[in-house]
C-alpha positions as CSV (number, residue, x, y, z in Angstrom):
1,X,5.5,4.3,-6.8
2,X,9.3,5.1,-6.4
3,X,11.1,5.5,-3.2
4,X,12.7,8.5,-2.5
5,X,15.8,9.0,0.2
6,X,17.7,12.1,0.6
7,X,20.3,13.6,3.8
8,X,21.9,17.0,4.5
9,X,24.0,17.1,7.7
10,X,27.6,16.2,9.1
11,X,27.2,12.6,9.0
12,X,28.5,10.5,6.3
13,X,25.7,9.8,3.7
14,X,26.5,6.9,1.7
15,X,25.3,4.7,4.2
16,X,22.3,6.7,5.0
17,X,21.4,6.4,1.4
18,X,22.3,2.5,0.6
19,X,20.4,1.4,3.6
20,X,17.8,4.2,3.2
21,X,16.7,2.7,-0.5
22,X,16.9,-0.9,0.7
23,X,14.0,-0.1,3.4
24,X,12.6,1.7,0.5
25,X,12.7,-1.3,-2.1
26,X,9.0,-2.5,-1.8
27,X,8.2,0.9,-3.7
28,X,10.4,0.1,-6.6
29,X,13.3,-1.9,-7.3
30,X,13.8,-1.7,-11.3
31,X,16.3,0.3,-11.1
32,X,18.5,2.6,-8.3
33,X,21.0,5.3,-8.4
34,X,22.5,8.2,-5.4
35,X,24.2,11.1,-6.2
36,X,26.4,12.2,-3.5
37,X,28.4,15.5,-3.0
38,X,31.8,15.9,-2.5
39,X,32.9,19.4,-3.4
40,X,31.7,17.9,-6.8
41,X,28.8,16.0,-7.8
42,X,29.2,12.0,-7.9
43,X,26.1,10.5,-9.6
44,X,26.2,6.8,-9.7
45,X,23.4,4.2,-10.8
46,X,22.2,0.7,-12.3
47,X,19.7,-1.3,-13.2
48,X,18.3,-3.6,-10.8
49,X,18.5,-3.4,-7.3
50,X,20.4,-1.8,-4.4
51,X,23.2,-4.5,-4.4
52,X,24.0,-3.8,-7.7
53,X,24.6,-0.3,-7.1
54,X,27.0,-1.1,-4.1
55,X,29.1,-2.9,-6.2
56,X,29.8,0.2,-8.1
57,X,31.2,1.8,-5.8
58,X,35.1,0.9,-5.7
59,X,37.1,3.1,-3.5
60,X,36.1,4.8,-0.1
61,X,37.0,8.2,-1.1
62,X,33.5,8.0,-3.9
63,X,31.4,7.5,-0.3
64,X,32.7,10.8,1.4
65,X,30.3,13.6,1.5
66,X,27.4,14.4,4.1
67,X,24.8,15.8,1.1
68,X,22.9,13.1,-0.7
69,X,19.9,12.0,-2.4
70,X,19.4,8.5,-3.7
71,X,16.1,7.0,-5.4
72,X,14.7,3.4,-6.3
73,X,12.4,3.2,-9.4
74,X,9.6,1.4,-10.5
75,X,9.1,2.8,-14.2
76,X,7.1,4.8,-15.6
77,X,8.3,6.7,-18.0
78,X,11.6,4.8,-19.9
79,X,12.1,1.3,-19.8
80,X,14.2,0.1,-16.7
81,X,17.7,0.6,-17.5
82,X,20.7,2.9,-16.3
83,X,19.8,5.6,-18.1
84,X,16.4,6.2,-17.1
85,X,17.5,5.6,-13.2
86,X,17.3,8.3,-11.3
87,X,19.1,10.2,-10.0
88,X,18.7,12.7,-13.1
89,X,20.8,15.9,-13.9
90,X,20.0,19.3,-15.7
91,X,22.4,19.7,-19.4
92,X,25.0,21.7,-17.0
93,X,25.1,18.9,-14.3
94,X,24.3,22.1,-11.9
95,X,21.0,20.7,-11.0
96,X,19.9,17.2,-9.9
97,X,16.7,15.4,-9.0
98,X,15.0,12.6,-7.9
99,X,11.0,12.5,-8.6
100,X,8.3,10.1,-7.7
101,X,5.2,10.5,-9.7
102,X,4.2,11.6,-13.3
103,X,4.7,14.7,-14.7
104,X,1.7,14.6,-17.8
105,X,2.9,17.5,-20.1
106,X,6.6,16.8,-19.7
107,X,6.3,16.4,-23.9
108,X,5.3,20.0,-24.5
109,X,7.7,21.1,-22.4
110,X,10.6,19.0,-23.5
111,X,9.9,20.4,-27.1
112,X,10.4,24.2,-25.8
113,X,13.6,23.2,-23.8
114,X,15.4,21.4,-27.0
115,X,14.5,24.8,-28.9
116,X,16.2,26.3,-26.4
117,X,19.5,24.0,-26.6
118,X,18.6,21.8,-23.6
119,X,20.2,18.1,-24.1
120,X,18.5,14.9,-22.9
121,X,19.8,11.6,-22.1
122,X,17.1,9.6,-20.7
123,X,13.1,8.8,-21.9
124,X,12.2,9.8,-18.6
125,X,9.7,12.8,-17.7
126,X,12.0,13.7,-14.2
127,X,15.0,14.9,-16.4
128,X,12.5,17.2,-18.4
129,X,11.5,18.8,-14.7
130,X,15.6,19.3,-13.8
131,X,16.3,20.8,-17.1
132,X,13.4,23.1,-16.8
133,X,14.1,24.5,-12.9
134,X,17.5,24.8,-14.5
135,X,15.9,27.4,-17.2
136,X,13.7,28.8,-14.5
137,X,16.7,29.9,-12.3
138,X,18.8,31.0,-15.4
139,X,15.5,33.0,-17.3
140,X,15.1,34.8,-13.9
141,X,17.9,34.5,-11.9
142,X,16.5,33.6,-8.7
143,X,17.9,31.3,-6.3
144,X,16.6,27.1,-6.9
145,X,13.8,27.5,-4.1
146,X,12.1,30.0,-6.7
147,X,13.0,28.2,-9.9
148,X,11.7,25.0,-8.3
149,X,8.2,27.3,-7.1
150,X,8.2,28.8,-10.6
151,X,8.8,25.4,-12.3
152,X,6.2,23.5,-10.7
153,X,3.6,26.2,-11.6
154,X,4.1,24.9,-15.0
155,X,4.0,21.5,-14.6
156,X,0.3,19.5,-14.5
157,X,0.7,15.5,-13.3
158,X,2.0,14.3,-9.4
159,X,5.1,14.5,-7.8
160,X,7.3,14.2,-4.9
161,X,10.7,15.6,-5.8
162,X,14.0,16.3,-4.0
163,X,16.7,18.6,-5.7
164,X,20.4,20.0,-5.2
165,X,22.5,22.7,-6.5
166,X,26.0,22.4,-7.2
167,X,26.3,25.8,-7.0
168,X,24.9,26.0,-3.4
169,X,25.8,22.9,-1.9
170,X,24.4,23.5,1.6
171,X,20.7,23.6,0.6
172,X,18.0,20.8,-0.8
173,X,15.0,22.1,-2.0
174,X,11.4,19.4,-2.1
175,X,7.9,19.5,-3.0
176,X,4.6,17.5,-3.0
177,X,1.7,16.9,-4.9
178,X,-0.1,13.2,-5.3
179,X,3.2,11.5,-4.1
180,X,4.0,11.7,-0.4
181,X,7.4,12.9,0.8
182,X,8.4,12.7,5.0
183,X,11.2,15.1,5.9
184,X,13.1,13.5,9.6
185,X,14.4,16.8,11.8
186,X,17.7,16.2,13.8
187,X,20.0,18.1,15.4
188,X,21.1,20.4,12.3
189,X,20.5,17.7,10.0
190,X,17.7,16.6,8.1
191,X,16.3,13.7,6.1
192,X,14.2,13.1,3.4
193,X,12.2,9.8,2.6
194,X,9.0,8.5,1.0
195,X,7.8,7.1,4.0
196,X,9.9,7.7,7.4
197,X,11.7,4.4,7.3
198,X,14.7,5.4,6.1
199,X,15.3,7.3,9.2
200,X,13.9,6.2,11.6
201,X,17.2,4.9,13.5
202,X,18.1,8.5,13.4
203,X,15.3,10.4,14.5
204,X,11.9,10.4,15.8
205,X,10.8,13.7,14.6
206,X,8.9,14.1,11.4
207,X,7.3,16.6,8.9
208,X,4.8,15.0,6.4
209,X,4.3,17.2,3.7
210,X,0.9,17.9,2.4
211,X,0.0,18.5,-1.5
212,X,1.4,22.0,-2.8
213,X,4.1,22.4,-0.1
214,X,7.6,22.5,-0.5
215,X,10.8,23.3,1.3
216,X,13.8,24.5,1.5
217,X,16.1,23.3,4.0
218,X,19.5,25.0,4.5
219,X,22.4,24.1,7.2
220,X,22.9,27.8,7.6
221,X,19.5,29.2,7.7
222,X,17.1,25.8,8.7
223,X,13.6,24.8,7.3
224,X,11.6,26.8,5.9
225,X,8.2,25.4,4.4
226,X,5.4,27.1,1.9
227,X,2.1,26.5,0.3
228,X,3.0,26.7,-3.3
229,X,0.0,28.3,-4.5
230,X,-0.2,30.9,-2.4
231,X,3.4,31.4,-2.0
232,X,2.6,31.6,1.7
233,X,4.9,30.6,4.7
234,X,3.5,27.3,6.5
235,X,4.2,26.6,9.9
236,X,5.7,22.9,9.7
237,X,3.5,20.1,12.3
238,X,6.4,18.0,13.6
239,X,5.1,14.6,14.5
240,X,6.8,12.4,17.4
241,X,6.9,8.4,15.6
242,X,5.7,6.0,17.8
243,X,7.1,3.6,14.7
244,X,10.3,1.9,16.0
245,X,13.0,0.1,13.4
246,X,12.3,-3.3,14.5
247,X,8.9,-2.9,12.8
248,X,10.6,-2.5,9.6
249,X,13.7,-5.6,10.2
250,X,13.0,-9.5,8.9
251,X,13.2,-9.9,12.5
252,X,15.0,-13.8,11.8
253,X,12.7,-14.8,8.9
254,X,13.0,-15.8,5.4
255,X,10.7,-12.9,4.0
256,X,8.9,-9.6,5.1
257,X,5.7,-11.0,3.6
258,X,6.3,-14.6,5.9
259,X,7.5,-12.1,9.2
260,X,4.0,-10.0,8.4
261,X,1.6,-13.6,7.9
262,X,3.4,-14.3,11.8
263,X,2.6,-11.0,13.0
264,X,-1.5,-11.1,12.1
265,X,-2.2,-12.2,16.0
266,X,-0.5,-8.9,17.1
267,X,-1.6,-6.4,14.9
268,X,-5.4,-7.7,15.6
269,X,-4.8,-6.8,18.9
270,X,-2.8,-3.6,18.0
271,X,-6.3,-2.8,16.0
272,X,-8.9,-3.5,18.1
273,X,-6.9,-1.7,21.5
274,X,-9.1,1.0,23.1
275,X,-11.5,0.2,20.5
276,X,-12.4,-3.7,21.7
277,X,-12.3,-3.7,25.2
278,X,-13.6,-7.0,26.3
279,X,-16.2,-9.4,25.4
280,X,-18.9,-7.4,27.5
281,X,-18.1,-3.5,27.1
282,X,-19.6,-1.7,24.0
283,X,-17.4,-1.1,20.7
284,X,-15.6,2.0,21.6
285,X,-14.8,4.2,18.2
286,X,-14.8,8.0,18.7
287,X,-15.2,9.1,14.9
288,X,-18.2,6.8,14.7
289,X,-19.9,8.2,17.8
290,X,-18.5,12.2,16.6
291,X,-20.6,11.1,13.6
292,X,-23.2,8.8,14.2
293,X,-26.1,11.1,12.8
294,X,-24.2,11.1,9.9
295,X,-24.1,7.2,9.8
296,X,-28.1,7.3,10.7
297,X,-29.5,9.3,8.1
298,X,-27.2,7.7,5.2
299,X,-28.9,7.2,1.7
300,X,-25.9,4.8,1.1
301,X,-22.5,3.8,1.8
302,X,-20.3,3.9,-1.0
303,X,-16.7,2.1,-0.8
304,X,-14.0,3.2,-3.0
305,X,-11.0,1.4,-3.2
306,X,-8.3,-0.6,-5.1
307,X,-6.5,-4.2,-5.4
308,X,-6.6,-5.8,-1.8
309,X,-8.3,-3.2,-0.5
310,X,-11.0,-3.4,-2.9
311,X,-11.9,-7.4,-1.2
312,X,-12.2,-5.7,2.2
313,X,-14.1,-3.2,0.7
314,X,-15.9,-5.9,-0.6
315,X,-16.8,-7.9,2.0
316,X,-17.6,-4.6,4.1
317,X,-20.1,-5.0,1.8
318,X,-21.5,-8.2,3.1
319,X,-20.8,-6.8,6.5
320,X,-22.6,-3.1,6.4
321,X,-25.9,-4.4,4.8
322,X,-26.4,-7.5,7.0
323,X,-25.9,-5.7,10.0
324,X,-26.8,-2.1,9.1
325,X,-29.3,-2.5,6.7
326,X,-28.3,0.3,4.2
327,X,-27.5,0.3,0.8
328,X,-23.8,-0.5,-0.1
329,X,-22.0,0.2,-3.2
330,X,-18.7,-1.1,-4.0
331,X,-17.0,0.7,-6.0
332,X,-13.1,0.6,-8.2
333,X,-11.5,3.9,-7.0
334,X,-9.7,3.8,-10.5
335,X,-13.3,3.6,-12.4
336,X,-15.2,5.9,-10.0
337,X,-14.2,9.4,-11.4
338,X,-14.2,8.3,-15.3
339,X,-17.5,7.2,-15.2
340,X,-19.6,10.2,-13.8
341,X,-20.7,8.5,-10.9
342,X,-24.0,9.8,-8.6
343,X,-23.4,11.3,-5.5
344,X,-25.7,13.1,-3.8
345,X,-25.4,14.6,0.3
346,X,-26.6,12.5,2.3
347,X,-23.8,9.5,0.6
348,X,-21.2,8.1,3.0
349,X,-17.9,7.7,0.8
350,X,-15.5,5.5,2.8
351,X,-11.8,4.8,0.7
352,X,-9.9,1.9,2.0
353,X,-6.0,2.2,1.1
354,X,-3.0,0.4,3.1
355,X,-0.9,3.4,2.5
356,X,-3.6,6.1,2.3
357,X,-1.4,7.4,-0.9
358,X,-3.3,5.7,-3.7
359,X,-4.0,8.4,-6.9
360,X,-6.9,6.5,-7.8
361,X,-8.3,6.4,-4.5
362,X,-7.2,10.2,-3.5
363,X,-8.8,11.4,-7.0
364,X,-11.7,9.6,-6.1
365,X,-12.0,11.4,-3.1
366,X,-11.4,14.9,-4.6
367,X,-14.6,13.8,-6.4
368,X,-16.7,12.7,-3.8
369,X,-15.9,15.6,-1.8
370,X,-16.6,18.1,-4.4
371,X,-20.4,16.4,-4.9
372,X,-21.1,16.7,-1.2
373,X,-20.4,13.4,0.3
374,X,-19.3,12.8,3.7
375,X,-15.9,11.1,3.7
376,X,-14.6,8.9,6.1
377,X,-11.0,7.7,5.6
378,X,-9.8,3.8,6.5
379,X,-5.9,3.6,6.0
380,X,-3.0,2.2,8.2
381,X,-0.4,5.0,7.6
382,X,-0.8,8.0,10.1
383,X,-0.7,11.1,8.7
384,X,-1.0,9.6,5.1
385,X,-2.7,11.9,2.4
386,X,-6.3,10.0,2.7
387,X,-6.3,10.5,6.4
388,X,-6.0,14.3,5.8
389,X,-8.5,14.6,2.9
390,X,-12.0,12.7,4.5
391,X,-13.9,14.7,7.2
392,X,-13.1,11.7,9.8
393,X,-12.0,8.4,9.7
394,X,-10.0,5.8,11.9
395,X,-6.5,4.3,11.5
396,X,-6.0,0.1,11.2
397,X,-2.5,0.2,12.8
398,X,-1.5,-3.0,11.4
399,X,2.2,-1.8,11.8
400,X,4.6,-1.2,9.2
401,X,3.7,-3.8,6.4
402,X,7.1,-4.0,3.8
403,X,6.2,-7.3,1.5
404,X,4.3,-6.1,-1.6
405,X,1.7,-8.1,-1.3
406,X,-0.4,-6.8,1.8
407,X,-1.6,-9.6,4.1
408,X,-1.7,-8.2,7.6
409,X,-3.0,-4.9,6.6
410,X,-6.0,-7.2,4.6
411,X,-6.7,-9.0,8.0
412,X,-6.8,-6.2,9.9
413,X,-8.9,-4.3,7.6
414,X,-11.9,-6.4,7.4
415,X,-11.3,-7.4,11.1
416,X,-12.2,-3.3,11.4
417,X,-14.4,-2.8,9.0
418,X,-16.3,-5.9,10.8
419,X,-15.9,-4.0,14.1
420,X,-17.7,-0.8,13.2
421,X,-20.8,-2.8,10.9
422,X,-21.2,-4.2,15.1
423,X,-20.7,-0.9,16.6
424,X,-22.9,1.2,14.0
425,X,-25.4,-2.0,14.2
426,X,-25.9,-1.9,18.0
427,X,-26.4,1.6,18.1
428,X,-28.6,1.4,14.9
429,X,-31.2,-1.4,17.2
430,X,-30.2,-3.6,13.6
431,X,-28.7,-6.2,14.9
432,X,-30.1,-9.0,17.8
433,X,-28.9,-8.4,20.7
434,X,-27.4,-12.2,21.2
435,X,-25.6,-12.7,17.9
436,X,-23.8,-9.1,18.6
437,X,-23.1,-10.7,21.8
438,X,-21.6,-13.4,20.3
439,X,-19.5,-11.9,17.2
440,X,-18.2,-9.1,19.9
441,X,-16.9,-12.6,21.9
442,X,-15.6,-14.0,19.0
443,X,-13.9,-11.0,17.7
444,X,-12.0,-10.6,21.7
445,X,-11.0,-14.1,20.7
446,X,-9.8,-13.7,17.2
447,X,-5.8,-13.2,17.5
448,X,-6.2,-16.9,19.5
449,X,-8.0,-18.2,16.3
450,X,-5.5,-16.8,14.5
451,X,-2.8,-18.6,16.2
452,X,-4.3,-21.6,15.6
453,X,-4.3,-21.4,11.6
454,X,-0.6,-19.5,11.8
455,X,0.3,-23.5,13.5
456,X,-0.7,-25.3,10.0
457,X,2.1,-23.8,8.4
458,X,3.5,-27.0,8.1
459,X,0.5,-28.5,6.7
460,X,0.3,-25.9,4.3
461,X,4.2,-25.7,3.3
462,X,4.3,-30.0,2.3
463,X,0.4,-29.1,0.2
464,X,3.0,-26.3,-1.5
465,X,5.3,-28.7,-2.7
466,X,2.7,-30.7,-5.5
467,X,1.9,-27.3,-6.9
468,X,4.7,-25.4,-7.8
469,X,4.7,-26.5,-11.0
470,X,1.1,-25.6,-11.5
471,X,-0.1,-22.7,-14.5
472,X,-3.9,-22.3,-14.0
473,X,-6.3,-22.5,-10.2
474,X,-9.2,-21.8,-9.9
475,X,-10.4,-20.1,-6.4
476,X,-14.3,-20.6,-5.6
477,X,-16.2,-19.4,-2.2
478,X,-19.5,-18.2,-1.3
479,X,-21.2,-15.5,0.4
480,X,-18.8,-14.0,3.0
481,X,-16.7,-16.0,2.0
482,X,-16.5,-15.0,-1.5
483,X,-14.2,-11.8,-1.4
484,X,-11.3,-14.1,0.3
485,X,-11.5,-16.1,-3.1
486,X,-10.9,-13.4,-4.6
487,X,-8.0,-11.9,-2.3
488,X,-6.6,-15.7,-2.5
489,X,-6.1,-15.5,-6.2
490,X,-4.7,-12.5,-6.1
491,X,-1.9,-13.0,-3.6
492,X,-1.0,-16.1,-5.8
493,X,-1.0,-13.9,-9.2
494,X,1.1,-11.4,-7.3
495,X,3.8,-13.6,-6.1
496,X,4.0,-16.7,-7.7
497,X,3.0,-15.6,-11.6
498,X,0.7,-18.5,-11.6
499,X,-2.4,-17.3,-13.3
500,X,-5.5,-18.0,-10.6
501,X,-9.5,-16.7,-10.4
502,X,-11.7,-16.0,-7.9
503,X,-15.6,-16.8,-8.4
504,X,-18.6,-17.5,-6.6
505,X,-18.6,-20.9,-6.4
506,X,-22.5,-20.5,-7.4
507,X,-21.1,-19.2,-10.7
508,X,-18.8,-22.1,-11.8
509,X,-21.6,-23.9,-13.5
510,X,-21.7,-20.6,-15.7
511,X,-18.6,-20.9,-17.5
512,X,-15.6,-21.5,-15.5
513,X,-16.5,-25.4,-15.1
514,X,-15.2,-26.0,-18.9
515,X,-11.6,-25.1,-17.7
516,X,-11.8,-27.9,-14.7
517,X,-9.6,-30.9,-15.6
518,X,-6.7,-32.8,-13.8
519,X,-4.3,-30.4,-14.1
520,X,-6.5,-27.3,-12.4
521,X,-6.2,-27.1,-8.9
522,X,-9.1,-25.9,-7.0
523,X,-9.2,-23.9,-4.0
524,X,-12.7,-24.1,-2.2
525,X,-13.4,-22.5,0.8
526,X,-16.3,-24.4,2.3
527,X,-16.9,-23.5,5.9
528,X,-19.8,-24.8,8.4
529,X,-21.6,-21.8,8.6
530,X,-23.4,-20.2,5.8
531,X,-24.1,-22.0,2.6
532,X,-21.8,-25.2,3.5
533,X,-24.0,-27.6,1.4
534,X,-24.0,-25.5,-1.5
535,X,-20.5,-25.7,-1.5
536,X,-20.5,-29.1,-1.0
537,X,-22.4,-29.9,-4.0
538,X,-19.5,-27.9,-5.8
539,X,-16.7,-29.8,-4.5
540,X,-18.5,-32.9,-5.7
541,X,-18.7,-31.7,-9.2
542,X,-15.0,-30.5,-9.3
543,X,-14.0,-33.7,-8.3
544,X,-16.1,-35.5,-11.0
545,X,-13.9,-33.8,-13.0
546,X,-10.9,-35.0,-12.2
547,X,-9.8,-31.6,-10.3
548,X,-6.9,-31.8,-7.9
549,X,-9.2,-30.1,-4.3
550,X,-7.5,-27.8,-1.8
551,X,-10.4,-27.2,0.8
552,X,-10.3,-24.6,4.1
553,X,-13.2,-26.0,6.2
554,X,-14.2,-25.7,9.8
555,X,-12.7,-28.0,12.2
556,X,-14.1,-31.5,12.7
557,X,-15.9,-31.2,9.1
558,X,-17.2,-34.7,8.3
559,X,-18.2,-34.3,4.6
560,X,-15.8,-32.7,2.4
561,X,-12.7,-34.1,4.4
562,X,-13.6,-37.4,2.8
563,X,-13.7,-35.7,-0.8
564,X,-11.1,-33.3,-0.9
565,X,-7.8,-33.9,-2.1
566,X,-6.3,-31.7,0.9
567,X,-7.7,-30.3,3.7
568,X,-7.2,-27.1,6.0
569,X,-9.1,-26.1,9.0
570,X,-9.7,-23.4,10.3
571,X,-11.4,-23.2,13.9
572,X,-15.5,-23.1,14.2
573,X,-16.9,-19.8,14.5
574,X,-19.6,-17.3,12.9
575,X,-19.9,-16.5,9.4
576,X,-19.0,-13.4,9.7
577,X,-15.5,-14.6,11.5
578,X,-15.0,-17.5,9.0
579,X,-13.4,-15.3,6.2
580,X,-11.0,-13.1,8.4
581,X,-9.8,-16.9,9.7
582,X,-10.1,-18.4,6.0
583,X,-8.0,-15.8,4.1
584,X,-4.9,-17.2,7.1
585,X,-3.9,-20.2,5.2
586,X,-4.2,-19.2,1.6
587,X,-1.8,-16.6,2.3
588,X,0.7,-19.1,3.6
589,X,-0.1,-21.5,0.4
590,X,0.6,-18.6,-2.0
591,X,4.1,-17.0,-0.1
592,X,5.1,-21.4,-0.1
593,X,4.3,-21.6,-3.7
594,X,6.4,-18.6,-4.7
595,X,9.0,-19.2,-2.2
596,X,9.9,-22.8,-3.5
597,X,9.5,-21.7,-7.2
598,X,12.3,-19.5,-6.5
599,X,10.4,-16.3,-7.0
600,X,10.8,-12.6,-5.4
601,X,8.0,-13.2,-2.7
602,X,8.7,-10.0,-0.9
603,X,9.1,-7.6,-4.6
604,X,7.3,-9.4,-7.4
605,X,7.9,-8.5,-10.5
606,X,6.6,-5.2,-11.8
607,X,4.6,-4.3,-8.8
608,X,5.4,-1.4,-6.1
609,X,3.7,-1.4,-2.8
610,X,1.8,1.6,-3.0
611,X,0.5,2.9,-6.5
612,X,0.7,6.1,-6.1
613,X,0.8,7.3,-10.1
614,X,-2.7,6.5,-12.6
């Protein structure tokens, strides 16, 4: 939930760092701080973002030093103030630390270190784990990489943490468990990150940790990595980044959230490469045909997932049992494992994450795989923790996706998910021959679609403007098209704090019909194909009442243009198309609305990009 950045080498860190957290702000931005060493320790933080901790630093001689570690917080323990930013310091100052994660007996162990004269300054569970690798290393005088392997024995919760020793100022020590951590090799240098893009201008080559390793890296002696368990020596996997630093650049617009909307067309076609061939040639997906028998004698297909990935999970739903014709459970990944769940062998578990960090999703898989499931893992995030936990799986490679609120990493999900419910349908004889036909056409045609809704963003940005000042909407679809109202309600709760639902629009009669006056606006999405008059008969009631109607129909629609208050279309196509093309437009209402309310759009308030704490 917190970005982590860290750098030991010759080059001059300060600038590593600063620019380092502000590619790392979509994880947190509460609160930042660096501590950088100098032949002494300079710790500096603040409240609020990485520009406010630039300011505080007021001479050029407080930026020399070529050790650092910085962090950016989204709170968990402590309110967010400059106390409780990282980084954090043992009572000597010898030992500092910058954590991501939860450490869930901190309490008990804070008690025993006060009896033993420890000080505290801060609310936060972090200091607790600097103060006690302090008392590890003193108790038993070992050097930190024990104390930190001796310490974290003791501690139960998640973690990724980074420390330094005054005392030995040519070593960082790190370690994971629940919280990822990415260590970038140079040329007798290394860096440390949550993710990779905070170095990757400086170097290609990358070590992702897995849970219960940690390392010690030394400018004398190198890298040296163990499983923490076992105590054993790992031999580190270096991985060669394909990712490049334009991916993570505004490259000239306003927002990363606008930049990622633009890029939809492209990372389509990024997801369906070598997997989509052309309108003719069969669906090409190697874990699917590794594992088809797998797929073919199924009970059922559970999803777990959570947020956004939850409505592609959702509509996967839609997706598996049309075309497969096997059971499909949806499931909350942060539900599944508090509520004793059944799984038997013979269950297909599939988690769906963006990041493939999620703790609700990963715990869900611990479960899953413990009960004899067969996992296979959906993320965008190569070498992410859920990639390395199911038995198989397949990457979305959406690209780097920095706005909070995901949008192309949604569209390529269910643009994937569609892709294999063909794939596993073909080969299954479940599916007529001429509709797979058909969607497989449509699909080689979708980043064209695309296109086409990406050029009513003008349309889109004057409907904004009469709804900025708006507190309530109400989003209503149907069938397939059901999970985007959902998904479109929350992208306007994330990043415009304008309270907005998601129903069937079957279910308005049932209770959400009393809220429907003049001042709700209603979002229907109503396309040709599918249960269009159904919808149509909704729209007519809404407007009985007085509702203000935003409507995303097919193109050339003759029926609810004339009723609708504003209208948005999107190009004709199947069903099963309609909601990947649907979802286009209501992103680009909800990033307008926020925009011209003057709102955050790319780090909304209390949110982090990947949740990677319960």
């Amino acid at each position: 939930m917190c970005g982590i950045v860290g750098y030991i080498g010759k080059k001059p860190v300060y600038d590593i760092l600063i620019n380092g957290l502000k590619k790392l702000e979509y994880r947190g931005y509460d609160s930042t701080g660096v501590m950088i060493y100098n032949q002494k320790v300079l710790i500096k933080k603040s409240k609020g973002k990485v520009t406010d901790l630039e300011s505080l630093f007021t001479n050029s001689e407080e930026k020399k030093g070529s050790v650092g570690i910085g962090h950016t917080r989204w709170a968990t323990h402590g309110p967010p103030n400059t106390v409780n930013s990282h980084p954090h310091s043992s009572s000597s100052g010898e030992i500092t630390i910058v954590h991501n994660g939860i450490i869930e007996n901190y309490d008990s162990i804070k008690k025993i270190l006060i009896k033993k004269g420890y000080k505290f300054q801060s609310d936060t569970d972090s200091e607790v784990l600097a103060n006690l690798i302090e008392d590890v290393k003193k108790t038993k005088k070992v050097k930190l990489g024990k104390a930190v392997h001796y310490a974290l024995k003791q501690v139960v919760g998640a973690y990724a943490v980074v420390i330094f020793d005054s005392s030995n100022p040519n070593e960082i020590v790190g370690a994971r468990l629940g919280s990822p951590l990415a260590i970038g090799v140079g040329d007798s240098e290394y860096y440390f990150g949550s993710d990779a893009t905070p170095f990757l201008e400086f170097t290609k080559r990358c070590i992702y940790l897995n849970d219960n390793e940690m390392f010690v890296v030394s400018l004398k002696k190198g890298l040296t990595l163990r499983e923490i368990k076992m105590d054993s020596i790992v031999d580190p996997y270096i991985q060669e980044l394909k990712q490049s630093i334009e991916e993570v650049e505004k490259g000239g617009y306003d927002h990363f959230m606008l930049k990622e909307i633009f890029e939809q067309p492209q990372s389509i076609i990024d997801t369906f490469r070598g997997r989509l061939i052309s309108p003719k040639d069969p669906i090409s997906i190697s874990s699917i045909e590794k594992h088809f028998e797998v797929f073919k004698n199924a009970n059922r297909i559970i999803f777990i997932s959570c947020g956004t990935s939850w409505h592609s999970s959702l509509l996967a739903e839609y997706y598996f049992e049309e075309l497969l014709r096997i059971p499909v459970e949806v499931e909350y990944a942060s539900e599944f494992r508090y509520r004793n769940p059944i799984i038997n062998k013979g269950d297909i578990v599939i988690p769906v994450s963006q990041s493939g960090e999620t703790a609700d999703t990963l715990a869900a898989i611990k479960l899953a795989k413990e009960r004899g499931a067969f996992l296979y893992g959906i993320c965008n995030v190569v070498g992410s923790s859920i990639a390395r936990e199911t038995h198989t799986g397949i990457y979305t490679h959406a690209g780097s996706e920095i706005g909070v609120a995901s949008t192309k990493a949604f569209s390529c999900q269910i643009s994937l998910l569609l892709l294999m419910a063909l794939k596993l349908g073909e080969k299954l004889g479940t599916i007529e021959k001429t509709r797979y036909k058909r969607i497989l056409a449509e699909l080689n045609n979708l980043p064209k679609s695309i296109r086409k809704v990406l050029s009513k963003n003008n349309i889109i940005e004057d409907i904004s403007k009469k709804f900025i000042n708006s507190s309530n909407f109400l989003y209503l679809g149907r069938g397939y098209n059901f999970p985007i109202a959902l998904e479109g309600a929350l992208k306007l709760k994330e990043i415009s704090y304008i309270h907005a639902e998601g129903y069937p629009a079957a279910e308005m009669k049932h209770g959400p019909i009393a809220l429907i006056d003049e001042k709700m606006p209603v979002v229907v999405i109503a396309t040709k194909k599918g249960s269009y008059h159904k919808v149509l008969s909704n729209v007519m009631e809404i407007k009985a009442r007085g509702a203000e109607i935003i409507a995303i129909v097919s193109k050339n629609d003759t029926e609810i243009i004339d009723i609708a208050d504003h209208v948005i279309e999107i190009p004709n196509c199947d069903e099963l198309i309609a909601p990947i093309l649907a979802n286009i437009p209501l992103q680009l209402l909800s990033y307008h609305i926020a925009n011209k309310k003057g709102c955050n759009v790319d780090q909304p308030r209390n949110l982090a990009k990947s949740v990677t704490v319960e």
